[in-house]
N, C-alpha and C positions, 0 to 999 in steps of 0.2 A: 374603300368603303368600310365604315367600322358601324356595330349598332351596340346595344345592351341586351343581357340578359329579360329586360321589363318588355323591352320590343317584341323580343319572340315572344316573349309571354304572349299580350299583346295581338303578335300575328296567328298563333296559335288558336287562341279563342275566335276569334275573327274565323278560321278554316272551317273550323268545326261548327260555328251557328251559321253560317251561310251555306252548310252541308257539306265539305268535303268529309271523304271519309277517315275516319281515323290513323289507318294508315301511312296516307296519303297524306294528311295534315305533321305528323309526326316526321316523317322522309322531307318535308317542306322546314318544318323548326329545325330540324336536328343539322340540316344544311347550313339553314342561318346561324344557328350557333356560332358556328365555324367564325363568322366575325364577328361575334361578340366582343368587349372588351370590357377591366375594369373600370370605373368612376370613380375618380379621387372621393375621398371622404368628405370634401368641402361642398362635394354637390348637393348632397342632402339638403344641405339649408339654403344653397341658393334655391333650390329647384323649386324649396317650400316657401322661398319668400318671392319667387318669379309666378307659382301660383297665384300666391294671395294676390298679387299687387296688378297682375293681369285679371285677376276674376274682380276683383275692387274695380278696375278699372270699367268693365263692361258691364260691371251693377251699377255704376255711377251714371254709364250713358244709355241704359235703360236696355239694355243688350242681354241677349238671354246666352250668348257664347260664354264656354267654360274651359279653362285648360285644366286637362287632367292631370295626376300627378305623374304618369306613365308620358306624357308631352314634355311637361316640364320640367323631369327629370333629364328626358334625350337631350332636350334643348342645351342644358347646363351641363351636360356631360360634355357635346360638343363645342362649347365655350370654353373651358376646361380644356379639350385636345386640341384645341383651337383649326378645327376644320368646319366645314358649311355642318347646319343642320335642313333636314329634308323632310318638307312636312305637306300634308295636303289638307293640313287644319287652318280656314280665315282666321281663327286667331294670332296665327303667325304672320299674316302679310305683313311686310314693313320692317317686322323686328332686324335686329340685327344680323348679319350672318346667316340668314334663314334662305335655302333655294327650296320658292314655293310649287309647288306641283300640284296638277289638277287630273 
């Protein structure tokens, strides 16, 4: 299991507005770092053209879902290492490569 630097980020904020405490949320990142990994440089622009063309996509069918740049950055990271990506966002159903979780 590998994730990014944006995730913890990501998990980090998420500890602290649902109130863990600081501590506690910090002992939680600092573990997951541990599998962090880097993103080739090529994901940038996937990640920013998988945004666009996913959020075009669900403004076109009057759909109020949005992938974030922190989604569609993991996403294209894991295309790139070429392992599943793990998401609990409906805008991934379907995609490619994606094991969805609820």
């Amino acid at each position: 299991m590998v994730t990014t630097a944006l995730n913890v980020l990501e998990l980090h904020y998420s500890l602290l507005r649902t109130g863990v405490a600081a501590e506690e949320a910090e002992r939680y990142s600092r573990a997951t770092l541990r599998l962090a990994v880097d993103a080739p440089a090529g994901v940038a622009i996937a990640a920013a053209r998988t945004r666009f063309t996913m959020n075009e996509q669900f403004r076109d069918a009057g759909s109020e879902a949005r992938v974030s740049y922190v989604d569609a950055w993991g996403y294209e990271t894991a295309q790139a290492l070429e392992v599943p990506f793990l998401t609990g966002d409906p805008a991934f159903k379907g995609a490619l490569d994606v094991s969805f979780v609820t």
